[in-house]
C-alpha positions as CSV (number, residue, x, y, z in Angstrom):
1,X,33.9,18.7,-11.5
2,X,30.8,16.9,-13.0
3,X,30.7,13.4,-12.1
4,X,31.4,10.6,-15.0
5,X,28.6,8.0,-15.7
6,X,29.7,4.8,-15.3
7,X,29.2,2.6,-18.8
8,X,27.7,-0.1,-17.2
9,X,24.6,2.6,-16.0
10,X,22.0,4.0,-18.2
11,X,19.5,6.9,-17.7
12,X,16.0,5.7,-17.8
13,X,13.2,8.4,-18.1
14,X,9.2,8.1,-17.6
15,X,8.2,11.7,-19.3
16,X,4.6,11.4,-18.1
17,X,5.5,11.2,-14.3
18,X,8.8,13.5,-15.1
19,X,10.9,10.9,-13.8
20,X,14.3,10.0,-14.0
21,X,16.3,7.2,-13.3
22,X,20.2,5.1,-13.3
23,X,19.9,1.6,-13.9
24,X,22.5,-1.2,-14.7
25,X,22.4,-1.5,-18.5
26,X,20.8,-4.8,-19.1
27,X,18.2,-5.0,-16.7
28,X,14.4,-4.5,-17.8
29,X,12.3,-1.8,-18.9
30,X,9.6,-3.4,-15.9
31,X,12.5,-3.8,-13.5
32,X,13.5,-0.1,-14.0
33,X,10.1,1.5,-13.7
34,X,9.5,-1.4,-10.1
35,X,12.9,0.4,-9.3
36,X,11.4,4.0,-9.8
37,X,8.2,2.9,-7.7
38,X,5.9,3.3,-10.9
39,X,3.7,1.0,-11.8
40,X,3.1,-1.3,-14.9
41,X,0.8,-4.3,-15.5
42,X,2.4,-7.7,-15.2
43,X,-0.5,-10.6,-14.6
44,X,2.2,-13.2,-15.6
45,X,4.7,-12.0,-13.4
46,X,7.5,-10.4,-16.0
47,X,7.8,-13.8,-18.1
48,X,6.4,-12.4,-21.7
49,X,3.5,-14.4,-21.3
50,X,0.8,-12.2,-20.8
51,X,1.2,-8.6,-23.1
52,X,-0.4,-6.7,-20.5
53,X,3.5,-4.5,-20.1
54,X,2.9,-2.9,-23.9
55,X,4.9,0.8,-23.3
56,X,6.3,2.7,-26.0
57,X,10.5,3.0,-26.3
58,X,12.5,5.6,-27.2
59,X,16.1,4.5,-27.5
60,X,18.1,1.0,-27.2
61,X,16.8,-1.7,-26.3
62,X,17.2,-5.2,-27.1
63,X,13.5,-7.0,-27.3
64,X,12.5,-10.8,-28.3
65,X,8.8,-11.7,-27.9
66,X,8.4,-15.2,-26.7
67,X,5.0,-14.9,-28.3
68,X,4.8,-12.6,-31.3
69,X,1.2,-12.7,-31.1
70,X,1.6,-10.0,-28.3
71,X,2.6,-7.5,-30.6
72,X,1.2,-6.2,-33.7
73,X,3.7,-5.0,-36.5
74,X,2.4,-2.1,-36.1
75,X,2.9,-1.6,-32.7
76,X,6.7,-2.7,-33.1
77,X,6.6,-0.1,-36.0
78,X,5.7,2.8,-33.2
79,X,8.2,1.6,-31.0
80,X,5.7,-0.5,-28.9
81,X,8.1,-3.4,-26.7
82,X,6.5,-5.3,-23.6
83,X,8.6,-4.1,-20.1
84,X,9.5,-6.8,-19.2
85,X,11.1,-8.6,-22.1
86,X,12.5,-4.8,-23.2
87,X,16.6,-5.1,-22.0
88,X,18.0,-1.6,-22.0
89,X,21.4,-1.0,-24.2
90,X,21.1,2.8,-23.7
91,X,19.6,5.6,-22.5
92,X,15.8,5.4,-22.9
93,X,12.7,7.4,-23.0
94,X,9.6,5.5,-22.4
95,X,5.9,5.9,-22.2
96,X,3.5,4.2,-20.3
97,X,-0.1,4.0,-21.8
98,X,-3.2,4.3,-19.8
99,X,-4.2,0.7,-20.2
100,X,-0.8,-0.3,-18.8
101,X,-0.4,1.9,-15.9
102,X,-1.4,1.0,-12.8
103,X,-3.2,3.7,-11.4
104,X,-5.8,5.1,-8.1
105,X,-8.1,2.2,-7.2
106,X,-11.6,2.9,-7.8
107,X,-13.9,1.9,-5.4
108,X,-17.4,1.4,-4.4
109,X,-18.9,4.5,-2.6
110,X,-21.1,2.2,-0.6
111,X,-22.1,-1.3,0.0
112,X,-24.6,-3.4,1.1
113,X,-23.8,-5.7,4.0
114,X,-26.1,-7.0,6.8
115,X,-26.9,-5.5,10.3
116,X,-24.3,-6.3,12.7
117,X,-23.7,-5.6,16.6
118,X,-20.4,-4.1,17.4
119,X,-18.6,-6.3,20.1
120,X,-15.4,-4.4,20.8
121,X,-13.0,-5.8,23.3
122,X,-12.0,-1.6,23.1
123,X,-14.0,-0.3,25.6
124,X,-14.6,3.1,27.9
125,X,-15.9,3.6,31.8
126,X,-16.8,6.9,33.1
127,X,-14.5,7.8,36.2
128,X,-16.3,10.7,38.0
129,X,-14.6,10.1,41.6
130,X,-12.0,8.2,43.9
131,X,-14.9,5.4,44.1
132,X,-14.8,4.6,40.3
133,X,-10.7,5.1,40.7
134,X,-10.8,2.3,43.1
135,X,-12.8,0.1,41.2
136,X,-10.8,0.2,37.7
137,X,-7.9,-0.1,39.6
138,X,-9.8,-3.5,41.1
139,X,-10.3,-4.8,37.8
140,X,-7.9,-3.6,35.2
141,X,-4.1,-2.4,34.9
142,X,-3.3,1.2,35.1
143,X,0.3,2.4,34.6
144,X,1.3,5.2,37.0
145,X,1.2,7.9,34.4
146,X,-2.7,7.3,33.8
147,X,-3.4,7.2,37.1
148,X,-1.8,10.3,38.0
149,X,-4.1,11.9,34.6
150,X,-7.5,10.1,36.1
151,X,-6.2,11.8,40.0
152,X,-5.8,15.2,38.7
153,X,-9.2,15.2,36.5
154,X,-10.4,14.4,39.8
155,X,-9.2,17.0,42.1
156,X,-10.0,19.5,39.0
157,X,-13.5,18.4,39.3
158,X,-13.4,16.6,35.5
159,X,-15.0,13.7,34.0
160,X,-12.0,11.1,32.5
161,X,-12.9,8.2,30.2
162,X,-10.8,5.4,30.5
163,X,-10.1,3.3,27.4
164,X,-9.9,-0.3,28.5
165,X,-8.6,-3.2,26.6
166,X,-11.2,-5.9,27.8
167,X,-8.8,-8.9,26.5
168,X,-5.7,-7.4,28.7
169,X,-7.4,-6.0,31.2
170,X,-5.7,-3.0,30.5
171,X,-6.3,0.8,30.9
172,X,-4.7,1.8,27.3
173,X,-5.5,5.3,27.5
174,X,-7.5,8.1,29.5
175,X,-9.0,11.0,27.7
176,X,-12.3,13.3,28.1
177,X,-13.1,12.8,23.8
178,X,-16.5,10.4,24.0
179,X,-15.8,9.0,20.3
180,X,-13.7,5.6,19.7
181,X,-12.6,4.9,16.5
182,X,-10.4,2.2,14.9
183,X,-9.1,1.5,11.6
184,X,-10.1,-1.5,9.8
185,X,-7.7,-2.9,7.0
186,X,-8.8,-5.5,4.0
187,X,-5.3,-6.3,2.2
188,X,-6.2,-8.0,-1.3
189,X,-4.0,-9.1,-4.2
190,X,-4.8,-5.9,-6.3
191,X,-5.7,-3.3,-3.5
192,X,-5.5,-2.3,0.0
193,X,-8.3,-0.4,1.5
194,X,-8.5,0.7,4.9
195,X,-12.0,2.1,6.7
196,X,-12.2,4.7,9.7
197,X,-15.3,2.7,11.8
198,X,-16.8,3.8,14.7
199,X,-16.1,1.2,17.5
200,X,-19.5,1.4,19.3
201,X,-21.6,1.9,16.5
202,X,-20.1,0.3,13.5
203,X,-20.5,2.6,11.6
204,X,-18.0,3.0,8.5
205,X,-16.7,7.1,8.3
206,X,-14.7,7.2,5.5
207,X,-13.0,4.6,3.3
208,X,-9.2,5.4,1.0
209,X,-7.6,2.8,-0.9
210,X,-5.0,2.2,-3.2
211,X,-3.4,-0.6,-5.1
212,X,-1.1,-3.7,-3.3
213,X,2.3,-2.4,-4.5
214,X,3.0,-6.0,-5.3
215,X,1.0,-5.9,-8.2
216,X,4.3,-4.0,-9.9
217,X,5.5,-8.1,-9.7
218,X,2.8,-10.1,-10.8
219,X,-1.3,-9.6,-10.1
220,X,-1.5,-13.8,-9.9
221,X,0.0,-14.8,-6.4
222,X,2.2,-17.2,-8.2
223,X,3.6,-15.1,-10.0
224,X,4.8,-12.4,-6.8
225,X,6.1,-15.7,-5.3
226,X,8.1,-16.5,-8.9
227,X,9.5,-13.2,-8.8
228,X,10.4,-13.9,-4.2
229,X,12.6,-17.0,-5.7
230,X,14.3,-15.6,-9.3
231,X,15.2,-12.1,-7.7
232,X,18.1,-11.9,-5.0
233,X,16.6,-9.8,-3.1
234,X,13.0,-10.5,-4.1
């Protein structure tokens, strides 16, 4: 038997991204599409203030502009509300345009910073033989199961590397792979970007990024923490 939906939920769909979600009837057209993971620009935060959340509506909604200067009448003529002051009656069908989607970060492919000398506190020593066994287990920690990997590579005549944590003191890892790497992370208000570098040489392999999810709430500070103190659960 096909399940009833409840009256107080309403069927909310983003075409462009073929998705499709249930909401409380009520809520708003920027709290259904933060609900579906998409996202939509909101500098002020989801107060009306801004105009940046224009989508286009299909279906009912209840909508009163704060400032009517956000809105042309011919936009209201298309169907054109702002998210976050859009309240949904009924089912809806809505459209996000490409200057109000937030979409891929775009990124520098290079940029120009000073020389700089690597000072890792990730290092590696060569272990060839018992003698450099007994000295790293002089000077740093080694858990049994390391140990037992550096003393086989050993008897089987292999080189190990072991990766030492020079704040700890601490053997972190034993492998026979000469490359360190490490991940460096910049977290920013509108995007998170996150570097492979090489440890030893500093040098930068390959950069991704993508836009701060929070943005969905706000891309002013203020207004992410506005939304942390209005919202239950925010």
């Amino acid at each position: 038997m096909r399940k009833m939906k409840s009256k107080d939920m309403v069927k909310v769909v983003f075409s462009q991204y073929n998705v499709e979600i249930e909401v409380p009837k009520g809520i708003s057209i920027l709290e259904a599409a933060q609900r579906a993971g998409i996202g939509i620009r909101s500098v002020c935060g989801g107060k009306g203030y801004c105009g940046k959340c224009k989508v286009l509506v299909r279906g009912a909604v209840k909508h009163k502009l704060v400032d009517k200067s956000l809105l042309t009448k011919e936009d209201i003529a298309r169907g054109y509300v702002l998210a976050c002051l859009a309240k949904i009656l009924g089912d809806v069908e809505v459209f996000i345009p490409p200057e109000t989607a937030l979409g891929k970060a775009k990124l520098l492919t290079h940029v120009l910073l000073s020389k700089i000398t690597p000072e890792p506190y990730i290092t590696k020593i060569y272990i060839n033989d018992y003698l450099d066994l007994v000295k790293i287990l002089t000077f740093y920690k080694v858990n049994d199961s390391l140990k037992h990997k550096i003393e086989y590579n050993i008897e089987k005549k292999k080189r190990s590397i072991a990766i030492v944590n020079s704040l700890s003191n601490r053997v972190i890892d034993v492998r026979e792979d000469e490359n360190l790497y490490d991940i460096a992370v910049d977290i920013g208000t509108t995007k998170i970007v996150v570097s492979l570098v090489n440890i030893a040489t500093g040098e930068i392999i390959d950069v991704e990024s993508e836009f701060n999810k929070q943005i969905m709430y706000g891309e002013y500070l203020v207004s992410r923490i506005s939304y942390t103190i209005d919202k239950k659960e925010g």
